[in-house]
VOSE-597040 format. One line per 8 residues: number of its first residue (from 1); for each residue x, y, z of N, C-alpha, C, O. Coordinates in steps of 0.05 Angstrom, whole numbers, always signed. Layout:
NUM> X:Y:Z:X:Y:Z:X:Y:Z:X:Y:Z ~ ...
***
This chain:
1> +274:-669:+296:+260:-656:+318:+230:-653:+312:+212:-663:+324 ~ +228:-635:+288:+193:-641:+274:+183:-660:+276:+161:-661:+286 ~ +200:-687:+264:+185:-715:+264:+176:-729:+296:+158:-743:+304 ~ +198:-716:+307:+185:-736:+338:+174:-710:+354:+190:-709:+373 ~ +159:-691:+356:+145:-672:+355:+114:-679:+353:+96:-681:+370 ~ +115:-682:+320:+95:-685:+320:+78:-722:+319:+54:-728:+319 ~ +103:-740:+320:+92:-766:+332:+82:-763:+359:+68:-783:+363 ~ +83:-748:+379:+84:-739:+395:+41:-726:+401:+29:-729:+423
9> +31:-718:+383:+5:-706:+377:-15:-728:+390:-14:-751:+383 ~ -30:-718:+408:-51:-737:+418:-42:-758:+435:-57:-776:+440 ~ -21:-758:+442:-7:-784:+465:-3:-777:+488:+4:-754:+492 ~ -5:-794:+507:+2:-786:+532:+24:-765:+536:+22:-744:+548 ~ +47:-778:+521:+72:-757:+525:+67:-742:+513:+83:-723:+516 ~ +45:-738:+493:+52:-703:+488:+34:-690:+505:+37:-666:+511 ~ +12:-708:+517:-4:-682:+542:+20:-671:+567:+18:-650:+579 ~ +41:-690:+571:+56:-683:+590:+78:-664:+584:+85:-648:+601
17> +90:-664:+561:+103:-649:+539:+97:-621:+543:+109:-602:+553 ~ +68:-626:+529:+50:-589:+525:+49:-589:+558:+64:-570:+562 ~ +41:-598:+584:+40:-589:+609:+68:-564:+612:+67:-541:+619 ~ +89:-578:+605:+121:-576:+621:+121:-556:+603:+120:-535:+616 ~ +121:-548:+572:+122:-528:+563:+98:-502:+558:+101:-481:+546 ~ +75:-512:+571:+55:-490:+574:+72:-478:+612:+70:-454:+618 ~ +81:-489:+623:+91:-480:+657:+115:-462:+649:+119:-439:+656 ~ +130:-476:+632:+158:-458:+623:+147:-433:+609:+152:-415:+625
25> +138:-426:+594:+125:-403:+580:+119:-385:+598:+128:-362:+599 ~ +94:-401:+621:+94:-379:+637:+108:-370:+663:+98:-359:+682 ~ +142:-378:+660:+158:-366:+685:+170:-346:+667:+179:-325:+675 ~ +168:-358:+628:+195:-343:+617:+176:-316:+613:+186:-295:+623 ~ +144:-310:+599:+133:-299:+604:+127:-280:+618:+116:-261:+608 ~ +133:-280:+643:+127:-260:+660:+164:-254:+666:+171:-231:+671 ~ +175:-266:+665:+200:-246:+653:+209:-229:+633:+227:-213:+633 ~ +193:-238:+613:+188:-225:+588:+176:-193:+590:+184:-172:+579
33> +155:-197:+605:+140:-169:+616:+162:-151:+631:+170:-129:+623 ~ +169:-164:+652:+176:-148:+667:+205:-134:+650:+209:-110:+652 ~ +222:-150:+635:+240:-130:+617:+227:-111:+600:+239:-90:+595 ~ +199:-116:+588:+183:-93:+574:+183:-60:+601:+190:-37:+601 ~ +170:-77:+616:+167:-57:+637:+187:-38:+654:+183:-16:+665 ~ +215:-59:+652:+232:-48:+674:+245:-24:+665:+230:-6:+656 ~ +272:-20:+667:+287:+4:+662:+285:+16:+640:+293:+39:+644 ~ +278:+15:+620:+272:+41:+598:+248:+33:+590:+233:+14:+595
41> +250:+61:+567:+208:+72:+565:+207:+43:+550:+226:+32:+539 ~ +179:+33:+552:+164:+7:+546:+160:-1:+517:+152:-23:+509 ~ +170:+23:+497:+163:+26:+472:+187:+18:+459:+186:+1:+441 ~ +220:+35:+472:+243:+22:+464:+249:-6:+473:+263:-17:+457 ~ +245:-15:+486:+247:-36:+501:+236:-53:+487:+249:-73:+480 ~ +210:-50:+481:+188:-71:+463:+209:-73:+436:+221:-94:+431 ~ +209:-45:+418:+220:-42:+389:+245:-60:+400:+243:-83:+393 ~ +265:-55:+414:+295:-67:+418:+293:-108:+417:+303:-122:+399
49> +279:-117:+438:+266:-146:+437:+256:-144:+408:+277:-147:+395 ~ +241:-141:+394:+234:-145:+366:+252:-146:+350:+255:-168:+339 ~ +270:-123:+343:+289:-124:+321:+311:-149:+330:+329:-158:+316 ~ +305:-154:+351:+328:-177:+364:+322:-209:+356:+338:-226:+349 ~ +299:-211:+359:+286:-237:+354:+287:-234:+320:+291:-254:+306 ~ +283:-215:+311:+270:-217:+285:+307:-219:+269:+313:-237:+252 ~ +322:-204:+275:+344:-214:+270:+349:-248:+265:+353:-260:+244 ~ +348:-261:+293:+358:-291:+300:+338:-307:+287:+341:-331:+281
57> +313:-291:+280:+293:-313:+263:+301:-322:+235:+299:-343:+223 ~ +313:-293:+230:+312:-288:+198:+327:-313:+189:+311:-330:+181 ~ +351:-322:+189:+365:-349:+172:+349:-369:+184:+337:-382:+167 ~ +345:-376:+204:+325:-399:+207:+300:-402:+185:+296:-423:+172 ~ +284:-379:+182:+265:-372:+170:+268:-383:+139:+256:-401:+127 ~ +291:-364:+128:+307:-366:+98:+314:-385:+91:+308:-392:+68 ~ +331:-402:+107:+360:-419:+105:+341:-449:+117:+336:-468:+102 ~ +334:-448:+142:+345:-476:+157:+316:-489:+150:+319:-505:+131
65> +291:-486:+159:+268:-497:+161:+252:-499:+133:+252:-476:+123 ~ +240:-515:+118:+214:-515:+97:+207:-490:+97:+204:-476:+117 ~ +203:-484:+74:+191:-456:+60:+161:-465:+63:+152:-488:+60 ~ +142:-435:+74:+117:-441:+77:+103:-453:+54:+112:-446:+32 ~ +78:-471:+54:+58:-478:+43:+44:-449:+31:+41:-430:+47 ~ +38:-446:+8:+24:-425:-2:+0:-414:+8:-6:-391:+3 ~ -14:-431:+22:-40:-424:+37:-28:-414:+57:-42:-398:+68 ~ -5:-418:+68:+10:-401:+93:+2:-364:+100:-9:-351:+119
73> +15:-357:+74:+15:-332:+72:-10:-312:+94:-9:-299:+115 ~ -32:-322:+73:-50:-300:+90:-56:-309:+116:-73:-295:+127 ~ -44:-330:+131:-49:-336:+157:-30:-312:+175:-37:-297:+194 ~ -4:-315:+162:+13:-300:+168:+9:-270:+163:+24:-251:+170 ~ -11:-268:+152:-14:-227:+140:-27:-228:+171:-16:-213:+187 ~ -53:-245:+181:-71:-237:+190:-67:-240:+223:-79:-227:+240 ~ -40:-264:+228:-26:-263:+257:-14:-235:+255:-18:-218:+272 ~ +4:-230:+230:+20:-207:+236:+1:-185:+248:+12:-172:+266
81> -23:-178:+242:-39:-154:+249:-52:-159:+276:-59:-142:+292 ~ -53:-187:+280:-63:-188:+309:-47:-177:+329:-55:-164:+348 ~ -19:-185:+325:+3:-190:+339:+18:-162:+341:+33:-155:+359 ~ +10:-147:+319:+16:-112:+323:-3:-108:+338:+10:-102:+357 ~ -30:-106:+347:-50:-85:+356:-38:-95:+387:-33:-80:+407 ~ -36:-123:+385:-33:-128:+421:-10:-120:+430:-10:-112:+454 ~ +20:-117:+411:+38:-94:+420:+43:-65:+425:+62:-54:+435 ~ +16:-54:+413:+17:-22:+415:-9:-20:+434:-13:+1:+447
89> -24:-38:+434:-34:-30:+464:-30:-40:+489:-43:-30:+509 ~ -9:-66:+492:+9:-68:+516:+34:-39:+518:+40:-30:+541 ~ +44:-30:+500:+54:-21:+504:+39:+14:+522:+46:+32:+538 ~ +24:+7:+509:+6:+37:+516:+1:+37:+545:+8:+53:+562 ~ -14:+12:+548:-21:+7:+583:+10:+3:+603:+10:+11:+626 ~ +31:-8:+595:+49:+1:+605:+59:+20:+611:+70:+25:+633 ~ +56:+39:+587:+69:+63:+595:+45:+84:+615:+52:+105:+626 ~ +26:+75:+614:+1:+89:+639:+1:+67:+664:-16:+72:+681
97> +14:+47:+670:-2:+35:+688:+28:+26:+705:+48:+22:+691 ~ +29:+22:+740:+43:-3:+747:+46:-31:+731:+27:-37:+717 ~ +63:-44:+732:+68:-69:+723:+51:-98:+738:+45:-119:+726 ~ +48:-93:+757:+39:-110:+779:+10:-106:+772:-6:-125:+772 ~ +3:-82:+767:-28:-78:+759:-40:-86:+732:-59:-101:+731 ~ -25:-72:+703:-38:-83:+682:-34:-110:+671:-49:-118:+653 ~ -9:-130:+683:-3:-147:+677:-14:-172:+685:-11:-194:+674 ~ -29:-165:+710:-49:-188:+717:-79:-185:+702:-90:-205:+694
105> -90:-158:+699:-113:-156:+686:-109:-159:+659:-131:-162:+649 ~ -85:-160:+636:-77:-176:+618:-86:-198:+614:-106:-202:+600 ~ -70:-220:+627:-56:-249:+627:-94:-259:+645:-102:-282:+644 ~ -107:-243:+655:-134:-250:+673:-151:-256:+651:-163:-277:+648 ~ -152:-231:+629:-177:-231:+606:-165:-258:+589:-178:-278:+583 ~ -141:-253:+583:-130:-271:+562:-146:-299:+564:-158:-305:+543 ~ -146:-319:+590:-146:-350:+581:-180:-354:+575:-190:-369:+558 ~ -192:-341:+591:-228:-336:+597:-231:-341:+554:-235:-363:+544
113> -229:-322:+542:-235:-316:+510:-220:-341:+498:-230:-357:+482 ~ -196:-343:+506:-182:-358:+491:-191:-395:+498:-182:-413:+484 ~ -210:-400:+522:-222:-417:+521:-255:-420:+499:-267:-439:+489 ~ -261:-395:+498:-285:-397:+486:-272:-399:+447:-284:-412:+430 ~ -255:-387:+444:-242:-393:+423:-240:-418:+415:-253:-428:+396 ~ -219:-432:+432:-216:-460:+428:-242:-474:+424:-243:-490:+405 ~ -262:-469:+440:-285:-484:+429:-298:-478:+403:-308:-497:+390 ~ -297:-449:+392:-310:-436:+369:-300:-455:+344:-316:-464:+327
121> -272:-459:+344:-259:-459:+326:-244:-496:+333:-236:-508:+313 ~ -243:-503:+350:-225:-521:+351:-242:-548:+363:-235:-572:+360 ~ -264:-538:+375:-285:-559:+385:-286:-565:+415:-306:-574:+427 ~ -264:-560:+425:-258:-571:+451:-269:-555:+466:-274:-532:+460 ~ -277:-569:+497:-292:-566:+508:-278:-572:+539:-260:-588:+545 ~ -291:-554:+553:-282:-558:+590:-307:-569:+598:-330:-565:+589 ~ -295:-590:+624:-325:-598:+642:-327:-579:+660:-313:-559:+660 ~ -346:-586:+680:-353:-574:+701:-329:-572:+723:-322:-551:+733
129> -319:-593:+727:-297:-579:+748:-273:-566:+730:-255:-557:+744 ~ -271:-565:+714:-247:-550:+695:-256:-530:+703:-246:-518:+722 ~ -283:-518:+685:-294:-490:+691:-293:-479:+723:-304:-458:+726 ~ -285:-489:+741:-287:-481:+763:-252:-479:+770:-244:-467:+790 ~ -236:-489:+754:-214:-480:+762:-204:-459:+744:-186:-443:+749 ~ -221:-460:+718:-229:-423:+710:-227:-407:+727:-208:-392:+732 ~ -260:-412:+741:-266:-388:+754:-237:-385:+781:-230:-361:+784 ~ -227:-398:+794:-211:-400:+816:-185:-379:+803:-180:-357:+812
137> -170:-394:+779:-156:-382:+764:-166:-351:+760:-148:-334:+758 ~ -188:-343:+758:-190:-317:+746:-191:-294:+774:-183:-271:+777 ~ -202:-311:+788:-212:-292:+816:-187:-285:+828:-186:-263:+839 ~ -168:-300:+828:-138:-294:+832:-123:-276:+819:-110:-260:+832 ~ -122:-277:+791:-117:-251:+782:-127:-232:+774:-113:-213:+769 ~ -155:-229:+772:-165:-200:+775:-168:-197:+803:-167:-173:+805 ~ -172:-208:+834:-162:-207:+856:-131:-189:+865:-128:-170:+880 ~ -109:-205:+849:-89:-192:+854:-89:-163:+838:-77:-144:+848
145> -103:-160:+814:-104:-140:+800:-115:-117:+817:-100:-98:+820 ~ -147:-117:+830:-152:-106:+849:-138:-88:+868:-134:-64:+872 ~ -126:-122:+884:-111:-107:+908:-81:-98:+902:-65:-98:+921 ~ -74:-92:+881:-53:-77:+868:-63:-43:+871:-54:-25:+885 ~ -80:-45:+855:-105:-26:+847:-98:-8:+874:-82:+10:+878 ~ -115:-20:+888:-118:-7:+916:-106:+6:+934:-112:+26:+946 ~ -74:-16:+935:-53:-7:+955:-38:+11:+928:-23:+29:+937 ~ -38:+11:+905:-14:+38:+890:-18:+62:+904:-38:+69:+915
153> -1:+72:+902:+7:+102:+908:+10:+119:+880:+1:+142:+877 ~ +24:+105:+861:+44:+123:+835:+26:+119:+817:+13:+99:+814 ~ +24:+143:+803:+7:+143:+771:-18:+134:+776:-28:+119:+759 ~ -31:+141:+796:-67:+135:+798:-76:+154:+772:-77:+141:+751 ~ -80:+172:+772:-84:+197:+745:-90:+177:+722:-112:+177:+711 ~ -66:+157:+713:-73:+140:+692:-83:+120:+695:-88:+110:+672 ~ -89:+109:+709:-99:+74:+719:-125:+66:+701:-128:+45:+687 ~ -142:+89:+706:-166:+72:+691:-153:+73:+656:-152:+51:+644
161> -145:+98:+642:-131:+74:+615:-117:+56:+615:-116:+35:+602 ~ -100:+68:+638:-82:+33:+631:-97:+9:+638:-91:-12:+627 ~ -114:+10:+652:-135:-17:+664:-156:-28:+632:-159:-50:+620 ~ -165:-5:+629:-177:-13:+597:-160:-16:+576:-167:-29:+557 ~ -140:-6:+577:-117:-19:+554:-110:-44:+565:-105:-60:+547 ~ -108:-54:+587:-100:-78:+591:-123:-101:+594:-122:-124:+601 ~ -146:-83:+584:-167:-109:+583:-167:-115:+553:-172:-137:+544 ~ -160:-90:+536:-160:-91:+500:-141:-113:+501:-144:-136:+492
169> -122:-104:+511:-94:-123:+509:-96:-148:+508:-88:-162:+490 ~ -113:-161:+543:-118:-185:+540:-142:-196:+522:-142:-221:+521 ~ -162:-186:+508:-179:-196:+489:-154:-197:+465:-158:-218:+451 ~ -138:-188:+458:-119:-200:+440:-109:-210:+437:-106:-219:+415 ~ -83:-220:+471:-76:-242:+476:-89:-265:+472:-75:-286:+468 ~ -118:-267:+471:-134:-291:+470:-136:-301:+440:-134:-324:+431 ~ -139:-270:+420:-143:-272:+395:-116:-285:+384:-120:-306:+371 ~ -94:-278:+387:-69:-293:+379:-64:-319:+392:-47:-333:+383
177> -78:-327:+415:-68:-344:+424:-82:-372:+413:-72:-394:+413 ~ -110:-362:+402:-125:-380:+384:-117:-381:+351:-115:-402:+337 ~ -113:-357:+345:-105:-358:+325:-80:-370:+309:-78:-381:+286 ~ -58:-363:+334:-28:-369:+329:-26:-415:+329:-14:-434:+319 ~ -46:-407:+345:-51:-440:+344:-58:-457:+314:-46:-473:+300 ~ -82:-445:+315:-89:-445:+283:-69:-453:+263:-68:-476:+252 ~ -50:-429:+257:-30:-424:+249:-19:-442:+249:-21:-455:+228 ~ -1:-455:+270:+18:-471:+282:+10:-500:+268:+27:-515:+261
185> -23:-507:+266:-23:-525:+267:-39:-533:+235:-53:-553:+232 ~ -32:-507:+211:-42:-507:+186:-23:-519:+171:-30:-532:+151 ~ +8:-515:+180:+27:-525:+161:+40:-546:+183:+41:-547:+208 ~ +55:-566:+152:+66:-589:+162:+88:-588:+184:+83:-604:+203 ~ +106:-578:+186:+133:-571:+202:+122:-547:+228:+104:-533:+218 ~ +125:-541:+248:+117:-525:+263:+136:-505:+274:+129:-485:+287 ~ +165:-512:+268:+184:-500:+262:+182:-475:+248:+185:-453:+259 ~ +175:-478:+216:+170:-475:+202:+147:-435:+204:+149:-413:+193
193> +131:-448:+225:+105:-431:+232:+123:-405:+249:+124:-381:+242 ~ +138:-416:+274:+148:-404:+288:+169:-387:+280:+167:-362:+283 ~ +197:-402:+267:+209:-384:+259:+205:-360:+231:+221:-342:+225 ~ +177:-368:+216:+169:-341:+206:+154:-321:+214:+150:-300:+202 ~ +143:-330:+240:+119:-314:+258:+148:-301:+264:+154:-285:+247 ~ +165:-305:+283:+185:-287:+291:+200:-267:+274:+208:-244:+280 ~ +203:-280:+248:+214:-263:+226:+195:-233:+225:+195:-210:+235 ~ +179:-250:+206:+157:-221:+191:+144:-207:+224:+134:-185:+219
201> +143:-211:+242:+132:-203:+266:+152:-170:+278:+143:-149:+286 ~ +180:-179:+275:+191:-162:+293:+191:-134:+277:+192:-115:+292 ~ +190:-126:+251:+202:-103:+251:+193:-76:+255:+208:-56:+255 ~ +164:-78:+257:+143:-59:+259:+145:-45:+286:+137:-22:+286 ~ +157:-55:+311:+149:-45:+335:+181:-32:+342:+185:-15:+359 ~ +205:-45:+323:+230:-33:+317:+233:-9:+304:+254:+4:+304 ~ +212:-3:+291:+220:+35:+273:+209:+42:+293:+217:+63:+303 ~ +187:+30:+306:+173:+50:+318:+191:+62:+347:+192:+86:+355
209> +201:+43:+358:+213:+54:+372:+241:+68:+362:+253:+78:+381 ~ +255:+70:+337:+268:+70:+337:+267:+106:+323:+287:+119:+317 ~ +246:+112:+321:+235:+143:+314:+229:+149:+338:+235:+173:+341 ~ +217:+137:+367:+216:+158:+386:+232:+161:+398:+227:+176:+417 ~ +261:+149:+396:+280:+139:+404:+302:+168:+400:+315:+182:+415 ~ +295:+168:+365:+306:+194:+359:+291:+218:+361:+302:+237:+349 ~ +273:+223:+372:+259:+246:+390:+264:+252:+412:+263:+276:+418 ~ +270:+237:+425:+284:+237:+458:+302:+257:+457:+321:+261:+442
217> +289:+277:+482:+321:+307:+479:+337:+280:+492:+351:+273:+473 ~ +343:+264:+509:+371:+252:+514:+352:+225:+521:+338:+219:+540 ~ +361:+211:+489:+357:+184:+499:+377:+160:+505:+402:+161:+503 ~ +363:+142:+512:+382:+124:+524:+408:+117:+515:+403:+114:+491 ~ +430:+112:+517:+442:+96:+508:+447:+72:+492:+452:+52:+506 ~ +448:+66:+464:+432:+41:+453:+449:+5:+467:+441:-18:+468 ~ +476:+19:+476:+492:-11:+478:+465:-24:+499:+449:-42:+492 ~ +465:-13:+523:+447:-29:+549:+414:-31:+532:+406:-54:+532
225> +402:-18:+524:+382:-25:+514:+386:-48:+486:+370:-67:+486 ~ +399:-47:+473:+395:-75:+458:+409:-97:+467:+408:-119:+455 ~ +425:-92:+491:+431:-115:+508:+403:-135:+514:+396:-158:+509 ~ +391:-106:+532:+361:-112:+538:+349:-133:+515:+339:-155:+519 ~ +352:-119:+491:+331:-125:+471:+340:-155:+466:+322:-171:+468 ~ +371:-169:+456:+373:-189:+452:+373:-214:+477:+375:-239:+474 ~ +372:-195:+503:+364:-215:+521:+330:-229:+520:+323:-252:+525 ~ +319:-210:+514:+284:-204:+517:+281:-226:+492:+267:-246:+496
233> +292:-221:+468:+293:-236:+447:+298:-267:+445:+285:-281:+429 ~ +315:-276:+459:+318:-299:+469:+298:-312:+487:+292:-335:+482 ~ +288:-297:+507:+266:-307:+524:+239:-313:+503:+226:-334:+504 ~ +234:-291:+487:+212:-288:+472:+212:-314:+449:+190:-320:+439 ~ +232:-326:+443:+230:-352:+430:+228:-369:+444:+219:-389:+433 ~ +233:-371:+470:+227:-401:+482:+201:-394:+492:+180:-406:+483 ~ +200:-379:+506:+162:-373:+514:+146:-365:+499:+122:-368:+507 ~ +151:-350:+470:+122:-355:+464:+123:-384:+439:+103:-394:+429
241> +150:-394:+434:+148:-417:+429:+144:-445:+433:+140:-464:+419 ~ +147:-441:+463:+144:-462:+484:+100:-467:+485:+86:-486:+487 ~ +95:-442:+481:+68:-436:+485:+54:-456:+458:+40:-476:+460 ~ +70:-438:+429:+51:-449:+403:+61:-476:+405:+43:-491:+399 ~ +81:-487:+410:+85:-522:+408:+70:-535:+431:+67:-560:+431 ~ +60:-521:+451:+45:-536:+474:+24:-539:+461:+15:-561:+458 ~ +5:-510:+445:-20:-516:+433:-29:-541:+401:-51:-546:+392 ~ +3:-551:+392:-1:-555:+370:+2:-581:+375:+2:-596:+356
249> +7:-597:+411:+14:-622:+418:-16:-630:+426:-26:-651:+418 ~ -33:-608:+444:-51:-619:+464:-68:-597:+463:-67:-584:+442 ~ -83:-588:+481:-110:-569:+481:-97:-543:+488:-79:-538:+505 ~ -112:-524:+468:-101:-506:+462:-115:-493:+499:-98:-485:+515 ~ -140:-492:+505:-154:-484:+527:-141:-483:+551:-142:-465:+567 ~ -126:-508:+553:-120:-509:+575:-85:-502:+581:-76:-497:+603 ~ -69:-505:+556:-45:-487:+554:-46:-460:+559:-32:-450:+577 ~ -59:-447:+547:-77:-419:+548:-73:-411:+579:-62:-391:+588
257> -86:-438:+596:-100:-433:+625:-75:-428:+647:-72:-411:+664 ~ -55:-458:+635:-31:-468:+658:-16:-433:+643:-19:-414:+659 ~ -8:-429:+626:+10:-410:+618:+3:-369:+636:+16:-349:+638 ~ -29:-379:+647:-22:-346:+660:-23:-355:+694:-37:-346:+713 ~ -9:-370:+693:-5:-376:+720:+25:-355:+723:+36:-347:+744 ~ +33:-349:+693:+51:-324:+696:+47:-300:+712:+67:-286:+718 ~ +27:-294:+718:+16:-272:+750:+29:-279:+764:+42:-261:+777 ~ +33:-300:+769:+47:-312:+798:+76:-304:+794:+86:-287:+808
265> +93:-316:+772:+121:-311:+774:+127:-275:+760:+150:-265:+756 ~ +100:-263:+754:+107:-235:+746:+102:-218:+778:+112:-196:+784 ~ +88:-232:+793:+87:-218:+823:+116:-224:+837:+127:-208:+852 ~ +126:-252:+829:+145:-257:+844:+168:-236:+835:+178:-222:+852 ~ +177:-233:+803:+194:-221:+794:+194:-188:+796:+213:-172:+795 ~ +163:-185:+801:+160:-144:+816:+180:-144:+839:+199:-129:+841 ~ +169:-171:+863:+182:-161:+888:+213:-170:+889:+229:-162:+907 ~ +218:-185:+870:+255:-192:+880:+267:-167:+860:+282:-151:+873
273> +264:-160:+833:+271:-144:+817:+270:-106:+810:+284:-88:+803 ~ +235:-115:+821:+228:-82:+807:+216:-67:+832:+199:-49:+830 ~ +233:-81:+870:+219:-70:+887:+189:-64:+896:+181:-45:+910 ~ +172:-86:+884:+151:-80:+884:+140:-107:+910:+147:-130:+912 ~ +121:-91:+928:+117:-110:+944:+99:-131:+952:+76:-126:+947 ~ +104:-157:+965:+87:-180:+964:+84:-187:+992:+103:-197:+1005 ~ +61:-181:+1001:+51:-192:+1035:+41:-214:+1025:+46:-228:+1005 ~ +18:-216:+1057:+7:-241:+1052:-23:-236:+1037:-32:-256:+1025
281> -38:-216:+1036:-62:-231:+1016:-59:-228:+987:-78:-232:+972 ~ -28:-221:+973:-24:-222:+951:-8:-248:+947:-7:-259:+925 ~ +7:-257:+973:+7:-292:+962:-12:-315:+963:-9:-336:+951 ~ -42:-304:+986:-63:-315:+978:-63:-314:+950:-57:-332:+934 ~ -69:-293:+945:-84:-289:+918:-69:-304:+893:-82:-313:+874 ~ -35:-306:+896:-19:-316:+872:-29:-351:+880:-28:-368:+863 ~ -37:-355:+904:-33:-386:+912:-62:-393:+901:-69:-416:+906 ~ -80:-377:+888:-111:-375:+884:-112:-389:+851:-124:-408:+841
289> -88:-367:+839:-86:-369:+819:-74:-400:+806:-82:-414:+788 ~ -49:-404:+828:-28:-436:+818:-54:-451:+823:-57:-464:+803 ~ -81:-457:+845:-88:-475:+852:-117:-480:+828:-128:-502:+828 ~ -125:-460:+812:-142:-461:+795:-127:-473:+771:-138:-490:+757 ~ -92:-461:+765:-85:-479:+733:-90:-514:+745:-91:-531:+728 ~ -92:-523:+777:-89:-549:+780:-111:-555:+778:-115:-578:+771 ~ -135:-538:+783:-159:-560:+786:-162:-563:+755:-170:-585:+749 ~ -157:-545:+730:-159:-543:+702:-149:-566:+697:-163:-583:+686
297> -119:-574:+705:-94:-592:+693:-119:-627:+705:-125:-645:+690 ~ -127:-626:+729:-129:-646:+743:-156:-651:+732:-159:-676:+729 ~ -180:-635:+724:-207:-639:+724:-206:-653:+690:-222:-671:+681 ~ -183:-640:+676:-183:-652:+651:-179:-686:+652:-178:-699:+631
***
């Protein structure tokens, strides 16, 4: 699988490859959120998905894939810390904000940085009509972010932290998403990258919830929440794995771009799931967003 993977690097089929798995990331993605967000507090929910993934990583990690390259290590100290700050302050803006609201001003900041990244560090570069399906892409979701904004009723009191936690949030998303790339694409096997990023990743956001868990005068039930968690856990390997093998086939910039077209299927999954509702200038706005990842996909 590694070997025709990475024969796969710089070829047609792998730009079409990284396409189909930068699109998958972001349907599994914004289902990923919305289980952070839905039925229990945002913190157990997060901790529960962690200890779940980090479970199913572990023999992969140990047992099945190449033991990291020694220069590995500190790549891995320094994702692990990225990858904590952007969980404790998604989790923060969750627990202050609608879902429909911080999750587009998220996934909005995220691709903008994580394009300038890709250039800092990786060289690549957007033309002129790319950059304009930037801008199309962005006006769509801080657009929908807005008119979320506007029409809420619940938890105004918190909005502006959760709105600035979810702009910290997405400057971090960008930072891991350049970084994790990096990563992905320092050691030989990419397997290898992933299933120890999932390992050493999960356990930190697991005590944590798992101490406020035991603070709770009556907390949840653990069977349905780590149901939750090993469902969430499963999604969280194909999407944010679907993501680092898209960046480690083809441009990291524009995976980055197609992947928060997840607004769209996180608006779709508010209104079939979490009752949250979708007229028509918030399907303008999601149709603002799909038509900017095309002029990106097409201008390239």
């Amino acid at each position: 699988m590694s070997a025709w993977l990475l024969s796969l690097e710089g070829t047609a089929a792998g730009h079409q490859l990284a396409l189909a798995l930068a699109v998958m990331a972001a349907i599994l993605h914004a289902a990923f959120g919305a289980l952070q967000k839905g039925r229990h507090d945002p913190w157990l929910t997060r901790g529960a998905i962690d200890f779940s993934y980090c479970v199913m990583a572990a023999p992969f990690a140990l047992f099945v894939v190449p033991w990291p390259e020694p220069h590995m290590w500190p790549i891995f100290a320094l994702a692990w810390v990225i990858h904590t700050g952007y969980k404790l302050l998604q989790a923060m803006a969750y627990s202050r904000g609608a879902f429909t609201v911080v999750y587009p001003v998220v996934r909005g900041t995220g691709p903008l940085f994580t394009v300038i990244g890709a250039y800092l560090i990786f060289g690549e570069t957007f033309n002129a009509v790319q950059w304009m399906g930037v801008a199309v892409l962005l006006s769509g979701i801080f657009g929908l972010a807005a008119y979320n904004l506007a029409t809420l009723d619940a938890a105004r009191d918190t909005l502006p932290a959760a709105l600035a936690l979810a702009f910290m949030t997405g400057l971090l998303v960008a930072a891991y998403t350049t970084f994790d790339a990096y990563g992905i694409r320092a050691t030989a096997d990419p397997f290898t990258f992933l299933a120890w990023l999932f390992f050493i990743d999960g356990w930190v956001m697991a005590l944590i919830a798992l101490g406020r868990w035991r603070r709770m005068e009556a907390p949840p039930a653990p069977g349905p929440l780590m149901l939750r968690g090993v469902i969430g856990g499963i999604v969280a390997f194909f999407s944010f794995g679907a993501i680092l093998l898209a960046t480690r086939l083809d441009s990291v910039g524009e995976a980055a771009v197609l992947r928060e077209t997840s607004a769209v299927f996180a608006a779709l999954i508010g209104w079939l799931f979490l009752g949250e509702t979708v007229g028509p200038r918030r399907t303008a706005l999601m149709a603002l967003i799909a038509a900017g990842a095309v002029i990106v996909e097409m201008g390239g």
